[in-house]
C-alpha positions in Angstrom: -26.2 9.4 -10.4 -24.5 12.6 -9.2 -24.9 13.4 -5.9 -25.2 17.4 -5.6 -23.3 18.9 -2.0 -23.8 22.3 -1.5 -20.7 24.1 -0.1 -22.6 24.7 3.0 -22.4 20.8 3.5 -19.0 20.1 2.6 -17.9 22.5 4.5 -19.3 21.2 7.8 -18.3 17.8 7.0 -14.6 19.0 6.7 -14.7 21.1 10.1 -16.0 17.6 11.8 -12.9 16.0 10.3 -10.4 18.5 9.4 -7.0 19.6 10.4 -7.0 18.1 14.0 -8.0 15.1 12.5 -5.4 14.6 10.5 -3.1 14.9 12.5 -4.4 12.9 15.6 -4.9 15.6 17.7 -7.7 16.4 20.1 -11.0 19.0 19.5 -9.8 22.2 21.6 -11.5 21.2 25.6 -12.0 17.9 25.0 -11.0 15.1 27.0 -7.6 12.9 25.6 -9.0 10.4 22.6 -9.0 6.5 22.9 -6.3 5.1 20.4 -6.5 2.1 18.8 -3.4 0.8 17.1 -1.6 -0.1 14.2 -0.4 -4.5 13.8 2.4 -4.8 11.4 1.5 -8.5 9.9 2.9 -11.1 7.3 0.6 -12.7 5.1 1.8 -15.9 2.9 0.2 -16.4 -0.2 0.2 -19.1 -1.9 -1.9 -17.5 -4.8 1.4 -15.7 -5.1 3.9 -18.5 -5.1 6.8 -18.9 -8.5 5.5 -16.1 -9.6 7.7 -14.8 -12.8 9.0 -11.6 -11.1 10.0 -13.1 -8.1 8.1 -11.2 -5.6 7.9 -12.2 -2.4 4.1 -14.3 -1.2 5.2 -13.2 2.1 3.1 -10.1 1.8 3.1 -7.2 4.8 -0.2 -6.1 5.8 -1.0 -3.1 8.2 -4.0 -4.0 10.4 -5.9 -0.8 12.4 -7.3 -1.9 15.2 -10.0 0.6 17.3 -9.8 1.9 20.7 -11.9 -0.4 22.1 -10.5 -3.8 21.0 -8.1 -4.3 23.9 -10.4 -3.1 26.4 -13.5 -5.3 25.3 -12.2 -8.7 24.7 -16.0 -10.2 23.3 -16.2 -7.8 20.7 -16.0 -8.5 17.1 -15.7 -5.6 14.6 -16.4 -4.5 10.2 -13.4 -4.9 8.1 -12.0 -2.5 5.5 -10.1 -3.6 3.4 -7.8 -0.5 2.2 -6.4 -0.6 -1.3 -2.7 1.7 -2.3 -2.0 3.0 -4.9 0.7 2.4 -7.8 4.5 2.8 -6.8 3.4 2.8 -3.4 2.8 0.5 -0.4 0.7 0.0 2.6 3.1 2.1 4.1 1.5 4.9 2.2 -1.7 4.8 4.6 0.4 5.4 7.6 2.9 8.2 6.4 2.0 9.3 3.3 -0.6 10.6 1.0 0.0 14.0 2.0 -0.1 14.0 5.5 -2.9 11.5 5.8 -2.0 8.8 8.5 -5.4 6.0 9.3 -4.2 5.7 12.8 -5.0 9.2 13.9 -7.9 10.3 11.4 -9.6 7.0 12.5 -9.0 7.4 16.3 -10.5 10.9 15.9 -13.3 10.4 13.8 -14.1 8.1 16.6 -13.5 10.3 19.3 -15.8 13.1 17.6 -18.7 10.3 17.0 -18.5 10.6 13.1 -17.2 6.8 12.4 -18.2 3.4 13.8 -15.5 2.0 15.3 -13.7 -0.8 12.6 -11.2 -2.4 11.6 -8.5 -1.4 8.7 -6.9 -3.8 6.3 -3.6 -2.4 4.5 -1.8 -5.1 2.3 1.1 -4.3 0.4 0.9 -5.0 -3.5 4.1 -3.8 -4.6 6.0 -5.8 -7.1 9.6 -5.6 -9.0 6.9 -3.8 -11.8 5.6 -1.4 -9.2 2.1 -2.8 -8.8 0.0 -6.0 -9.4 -3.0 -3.9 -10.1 -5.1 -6.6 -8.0 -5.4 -8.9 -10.6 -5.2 -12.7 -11.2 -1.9 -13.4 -13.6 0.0 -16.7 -14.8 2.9 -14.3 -14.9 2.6 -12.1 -11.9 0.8 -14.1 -9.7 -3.0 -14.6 -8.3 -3.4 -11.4 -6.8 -7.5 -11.2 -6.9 -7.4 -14.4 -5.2 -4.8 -13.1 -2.4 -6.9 -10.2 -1.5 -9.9 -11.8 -1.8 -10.0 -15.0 -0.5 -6.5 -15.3 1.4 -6.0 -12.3 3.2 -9.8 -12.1 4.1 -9.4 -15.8 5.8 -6.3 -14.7 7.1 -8.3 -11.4 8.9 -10.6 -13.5 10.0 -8.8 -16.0 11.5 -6.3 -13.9 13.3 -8.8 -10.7 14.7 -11.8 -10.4 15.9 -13.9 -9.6 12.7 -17.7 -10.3 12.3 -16.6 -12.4 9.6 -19.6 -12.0 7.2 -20.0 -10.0 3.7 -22.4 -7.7 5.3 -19.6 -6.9 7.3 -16.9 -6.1 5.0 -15.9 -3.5 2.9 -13.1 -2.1 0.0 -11.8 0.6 -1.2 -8.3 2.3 -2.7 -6.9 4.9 -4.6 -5.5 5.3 -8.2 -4.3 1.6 -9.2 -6.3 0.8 -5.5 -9.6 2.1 -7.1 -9.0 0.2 -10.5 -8.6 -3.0 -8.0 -11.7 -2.1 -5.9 -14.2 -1.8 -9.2 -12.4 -4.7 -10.3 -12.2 -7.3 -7.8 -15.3 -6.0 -5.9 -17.6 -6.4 -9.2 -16.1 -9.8 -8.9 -16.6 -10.4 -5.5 -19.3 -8.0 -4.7 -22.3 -9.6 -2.3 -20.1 -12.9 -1.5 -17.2 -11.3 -0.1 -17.9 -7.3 0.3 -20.9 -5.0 0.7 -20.0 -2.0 0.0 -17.7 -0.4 -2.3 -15.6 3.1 -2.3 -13.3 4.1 -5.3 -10.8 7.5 -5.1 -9.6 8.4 -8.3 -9.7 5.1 -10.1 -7.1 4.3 -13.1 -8.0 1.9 -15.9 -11.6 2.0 -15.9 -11.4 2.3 -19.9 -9.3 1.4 -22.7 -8.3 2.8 -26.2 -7.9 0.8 -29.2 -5.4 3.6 -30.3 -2.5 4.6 -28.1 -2.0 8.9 -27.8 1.2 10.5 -28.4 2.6 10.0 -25.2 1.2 6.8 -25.0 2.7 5.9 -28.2 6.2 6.9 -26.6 5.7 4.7 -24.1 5.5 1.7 -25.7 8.5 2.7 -27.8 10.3 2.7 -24.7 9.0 -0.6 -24.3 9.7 -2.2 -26.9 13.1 -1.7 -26.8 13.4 -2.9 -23.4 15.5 -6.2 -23.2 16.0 -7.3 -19.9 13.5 -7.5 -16.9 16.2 -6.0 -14.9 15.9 -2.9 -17.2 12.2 -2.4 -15.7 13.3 -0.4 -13.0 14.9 2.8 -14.6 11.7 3.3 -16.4 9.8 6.3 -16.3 6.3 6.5 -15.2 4.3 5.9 -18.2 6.7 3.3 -19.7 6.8 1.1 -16.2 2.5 1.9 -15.9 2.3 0.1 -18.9 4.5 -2.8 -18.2 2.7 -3.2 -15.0 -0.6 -3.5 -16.5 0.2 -6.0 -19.2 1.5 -8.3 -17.1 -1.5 -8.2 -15.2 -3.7 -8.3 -18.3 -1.8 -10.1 -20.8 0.2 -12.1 -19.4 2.4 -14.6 -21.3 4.9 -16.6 -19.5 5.9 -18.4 -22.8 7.8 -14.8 -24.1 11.1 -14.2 -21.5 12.4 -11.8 -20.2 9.3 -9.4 -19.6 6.6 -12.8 -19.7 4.0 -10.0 -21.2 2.1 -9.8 -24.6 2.2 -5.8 -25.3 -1.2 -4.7 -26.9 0.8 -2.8 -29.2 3.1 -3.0 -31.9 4.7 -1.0 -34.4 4.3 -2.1 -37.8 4.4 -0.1 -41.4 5.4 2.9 -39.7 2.6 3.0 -37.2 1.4 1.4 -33.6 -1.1 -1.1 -34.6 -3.0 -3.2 -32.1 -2.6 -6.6 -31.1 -6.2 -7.8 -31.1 -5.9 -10.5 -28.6 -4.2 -8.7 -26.1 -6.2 -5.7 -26.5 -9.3 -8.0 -26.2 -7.3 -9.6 -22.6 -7.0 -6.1 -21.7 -10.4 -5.1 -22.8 -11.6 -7.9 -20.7 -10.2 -6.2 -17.9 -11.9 -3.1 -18.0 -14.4 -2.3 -15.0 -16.6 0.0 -17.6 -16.8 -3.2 -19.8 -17.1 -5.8 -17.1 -19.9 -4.0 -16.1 -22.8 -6.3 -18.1 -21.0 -9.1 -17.0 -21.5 -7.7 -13.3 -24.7 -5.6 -12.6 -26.9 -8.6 -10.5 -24.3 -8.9 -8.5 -23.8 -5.2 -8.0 -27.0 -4.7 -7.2 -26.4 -7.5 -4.1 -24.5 -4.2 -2.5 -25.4 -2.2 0.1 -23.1 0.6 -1.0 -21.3 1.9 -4.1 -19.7 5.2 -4.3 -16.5 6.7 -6.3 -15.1 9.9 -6.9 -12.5 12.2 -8.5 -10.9 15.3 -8.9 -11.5 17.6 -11.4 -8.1 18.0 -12.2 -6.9 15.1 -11.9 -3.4 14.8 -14.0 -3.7 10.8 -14.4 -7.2 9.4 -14.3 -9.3 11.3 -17.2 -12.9 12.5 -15.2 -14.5 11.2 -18.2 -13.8 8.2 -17.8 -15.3 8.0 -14.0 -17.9 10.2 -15.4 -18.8 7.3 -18.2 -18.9 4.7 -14.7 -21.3 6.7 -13.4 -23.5 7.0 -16.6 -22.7 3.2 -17.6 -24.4 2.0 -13.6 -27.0 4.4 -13.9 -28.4 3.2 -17.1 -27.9 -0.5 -15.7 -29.7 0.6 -12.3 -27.2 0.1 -10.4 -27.4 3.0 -7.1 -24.5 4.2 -5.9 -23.1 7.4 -5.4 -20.8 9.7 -7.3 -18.5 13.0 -6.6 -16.4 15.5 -8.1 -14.3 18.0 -6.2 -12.0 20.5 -6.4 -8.5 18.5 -6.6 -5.8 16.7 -8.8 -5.2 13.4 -8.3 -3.5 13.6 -4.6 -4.5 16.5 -3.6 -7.8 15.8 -1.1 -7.0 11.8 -0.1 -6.9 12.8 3.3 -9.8 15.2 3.0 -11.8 12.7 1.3 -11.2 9.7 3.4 -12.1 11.6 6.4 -15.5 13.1 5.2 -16.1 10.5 2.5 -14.6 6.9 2.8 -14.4 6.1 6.0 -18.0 7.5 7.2 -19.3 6.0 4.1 -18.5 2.4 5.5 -19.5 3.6 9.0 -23.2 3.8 7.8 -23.0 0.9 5.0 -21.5 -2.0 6.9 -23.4 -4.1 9.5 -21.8 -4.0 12.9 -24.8 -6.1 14.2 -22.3 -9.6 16.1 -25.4 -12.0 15.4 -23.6 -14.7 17.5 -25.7 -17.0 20.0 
């Protein structure tokens, strides 16, 4: 379902989290704002152990922590779990992303009373291939399993979480959104509650590559050496990215990937088993496989420019249609942006006071 803003609304929204929240700074006569602060951590993962790129299972992970969690000892806190995008980090959250920094919009979203005071989860998923996409792979490494079962026990052990599903939440950008439909569908009602997607990649997947597509896996093809990946261009190292997180093969050195392409009589043919590894993949056709536990959530909402340069609207227009017709509720937006354009924007009057009213911040301890 679409949900309809007027301009009257969004407007308001943005003056309660605009420019001075962005970047940190105070409402004009207000008192100085509580700060929480920003834990630079190490996360080992042994989901992500002889893995065939050789990326490191010591993972970093930002952790946000709110105002209040040095001053009140006893209290426990909601976890969100904050997804990058591809070619970036989870440095990306702290000094990138067009100005956008969690430290400050948080702290003053808290100041002004428009979020819940929480904490924010930033691992870094960047590999020799530029992203892991959030996916389990015998080539790349467990990466679902990292994010959702390691780092979560990691959280909880470590910080004063209310260590419950009610309690926790995802989201992410781009390659971050793919892994938020993905691994939340997975994981959604036994791990997370609610769910927030910006600008998802990969939701669906042709049979038939496009022109610049097809160039692509020309490129491709004709790479020879792993240590080739990194002068690739953007579409060609996308695409090596994503099949070794889909179709994987650790039996075919140097890459360790089965492409769902190939070019034979004079035209790119697909490779039905990869394409049906990669078709597995696919949040718009994991969807049947996925909609009880879907409806287990107490939140679901995902949205997109429209002009976005990368991410097709149709496609995120076809999720919305495809969990509407399944009954799923959530909520879903289109806005005046490309793909980058309003992260900050939306993240302050969208994301994070989304999981402000979705998770539970009830600490049921005795």
């Amino acid at each position: 379902m679409l949900e309809n803003r007027s301009r009257l609304t969004f407007l308001l929204a943005a003056a309660l989290a605009g420019a001075a929240q962005l970047a940190g700074q105070q409402p004009s006569g207000a008192g100085a704002p509580r700060t929480g602060r920003i834990d630079v951590d190490t996360v080992h993962a042994q989901s992500l152990e002889d893995n065939r790129y050789g990326d490191s299972p010591n993972r970093e992970v930002l952790v946000y922590l709110p105002p209040s969690y040095e001053s009140i000892p006893a209290r426990r806190y909601p976890v969100v779990y904050l997804l990058h995008g591809f070619g970036g980090s989870d440095r990306g959250w702290i000094r990138g992303y067009k100005g956008f920094s969690i430290g400050p919009a948080m702290d003053s979203l808290v100041d002004a009373g428009a979020v819940r005071e929480m904490i924010v989860v930033m691992p870094s998923a960047r590999t020799r291939l530029g992203g892991s996409f959030y996916t389990n792979s015998e080539s790349a490494g467990n990466w679902e399993d990292f994010i959702s079962k390691e780092l979560v026990a990691y959280v909880d052990g470590h910080y004063r979480t209310l260590a419950r599903p009610e309690s926790r939440g995802l989201a992410g950008h781009s390659m971050g959104g793919y892994g938020t439909f993905a691994v939340g569908m997975r994981h959604a009602g036994d791990e997370y509650d609610a769910l927030y997607a910006m600008s998802a990649c990969c939701t669906r997947f042709s049979s038939q590559p496009g022109p610049d597509e097809a160039a692509a896996w020309e490129t491709l093809s004709r790479l020879g050496a792993l240590g080739d990946a990194a002068s690739l261009g953007f579409y060609p190292q996308v695409f090596l990215a994503l099949s070794a997180a889909f179709s994987p093969n650790v039996n075919r050195p140097p890459l360790y990937v089965d492409f769902p392409f190939e070019f034979k009589d004079g035209r790119w043919q697909p490779v039905p088993a990869a394409q049906a590894e990669w078709q597995e993949h696919a949040p718009y056709d994991m969807l049947p496989r996925y909609v009880d536990r879907l409806k287990r959530l107490h939140g679901l909402a995902f949205d997109i420019g429209d002009h976005d340069q990368l991410v097709p609207p149709s496609q995120i227009a076809a999720m919305d249609s495809a969990l509407t017709h399944a009954g799923v509720s959530h909520v879903y937006e289109t806005y005046d942006g490309d793909h980058t354009s309003a992260i900050g924007l939306r993240m302050t009057t969208r994301v994070l006071p989304f999981f402000s009213r979705t998770l539970d911040f009830t600490d049921v301890r005795r």
